[in-house]
N, C-alpha and C positions, 0 to 999 in steps of 0.2 A: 504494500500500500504506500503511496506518495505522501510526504508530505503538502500541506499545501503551502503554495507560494507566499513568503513573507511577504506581509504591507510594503510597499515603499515610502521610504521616510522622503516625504516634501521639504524641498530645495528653499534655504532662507529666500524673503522675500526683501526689497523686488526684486522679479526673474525675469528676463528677457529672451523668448521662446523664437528661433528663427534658420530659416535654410541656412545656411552660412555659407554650405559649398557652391551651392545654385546660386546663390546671392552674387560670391564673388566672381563666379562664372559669366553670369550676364552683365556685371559693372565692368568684367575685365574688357568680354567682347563689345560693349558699346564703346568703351574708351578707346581700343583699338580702330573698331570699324568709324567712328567722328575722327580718328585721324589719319587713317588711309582716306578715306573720301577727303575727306580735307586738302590732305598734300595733294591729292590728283588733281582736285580744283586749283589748287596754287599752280602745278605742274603743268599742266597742259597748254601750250602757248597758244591754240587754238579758240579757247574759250576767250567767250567776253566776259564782262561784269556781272551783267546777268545771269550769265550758267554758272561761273562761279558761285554767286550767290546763292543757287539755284541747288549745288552741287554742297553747301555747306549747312542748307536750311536742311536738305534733305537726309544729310548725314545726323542733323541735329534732331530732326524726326525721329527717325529710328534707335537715334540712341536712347530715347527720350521714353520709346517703348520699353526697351531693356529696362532701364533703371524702374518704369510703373512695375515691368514685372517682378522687382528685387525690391519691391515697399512692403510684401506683409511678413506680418508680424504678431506675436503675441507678450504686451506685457502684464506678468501679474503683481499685484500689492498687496497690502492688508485688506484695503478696500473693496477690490475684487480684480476683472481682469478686463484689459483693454487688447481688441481684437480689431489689426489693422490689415487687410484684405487689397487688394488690387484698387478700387476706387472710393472702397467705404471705409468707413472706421467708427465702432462701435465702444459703447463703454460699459459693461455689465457687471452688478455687485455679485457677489458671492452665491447669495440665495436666489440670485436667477438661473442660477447653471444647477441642473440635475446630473446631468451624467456627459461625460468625456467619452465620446468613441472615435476608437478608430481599428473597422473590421480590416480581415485582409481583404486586397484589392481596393480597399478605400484611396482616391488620391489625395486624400486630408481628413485633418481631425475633424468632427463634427460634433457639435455644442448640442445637447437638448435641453430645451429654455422651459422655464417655468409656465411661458405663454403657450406653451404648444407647440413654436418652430421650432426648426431645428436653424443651428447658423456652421455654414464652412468657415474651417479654421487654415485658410491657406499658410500658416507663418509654422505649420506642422504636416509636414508632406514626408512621405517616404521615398518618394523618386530617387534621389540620387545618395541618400544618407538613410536608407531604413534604419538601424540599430539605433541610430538618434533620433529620428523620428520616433520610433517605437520608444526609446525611453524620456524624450521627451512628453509623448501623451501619458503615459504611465504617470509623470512627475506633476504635470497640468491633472490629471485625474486623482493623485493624492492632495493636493492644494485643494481642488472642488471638495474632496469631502472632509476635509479637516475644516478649512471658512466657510464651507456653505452647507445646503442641503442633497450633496452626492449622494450618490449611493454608490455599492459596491458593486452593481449589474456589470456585467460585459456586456 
């Protein structure tokens, strides 16, 4: 017979819960790809002002997407946990989060709220970092039921 799995002891607070490798992945590649287009635009004697400009807006675009996609995040506090996602950013106490999941195959953590939604926690993705992602929700799911109203459900 197994024992069962010891609780995990929740991480002092505040915690800053985030992709880190993905993060630095996509700040790298946009600061590279804003300055390859960049110097091409300088480079190329052919262009005008306008392509240039043209040539650096659009580098700036695109880097502009990289970095939305390296914004979320999850911080928590005493007070509870602030959940920053691609264009929203939310702020929830303690006793509005029931339970932390995250099945397999899940592409992020998922919040079930005392209102009945549920909310994506893109700032906990297992894509490129599962063992941190998995113990990161683990860590985010002992916080929940230690300050709030968790439970212990998988």
């Amino acid at each position: 017979m197994s024992e069962p799995a010891a609780q995990p002891v929740p991480p002092a607070l505040p915690v800053t819960f985030r992709p880190n490798r993905t993060r630095a992945v996509l700040l790298s590649v946009g600061l590279i790809m804003f300055t390859t287009i960049s110097a091409i635009a300088v480079l190329l004697e052919k262009l005008g002002p306008g392509e240039r400009i043209s040539f650096v807006f659009t580098a700036a675009l695109l880097s502009s997407v990289l970095l939305l996609l390296s914004r979320p995040k999850v911080v928590a506090d005493e007070a509870g946990v602030t959940v920053v996602n691609l264009t929203t950013k939310r702020r929830l106490e303690w006793a509005q989060i029931l339970r932390v999941n995250l099945r397999p195959g899940d592409p992020w953590v998922f919040l079930d709220l005392s209102d009945g939604t549920s909310l994506p926690v893109l700032g906990i993705q297992p894509g490129v970092a599962r063992a941190k992602a998995i113990g990161d929700a683990r860590a985010l799911r002992a916080l929940a039921e230690t300050h709030g109203t968790g439970t212990n459900d998988h």
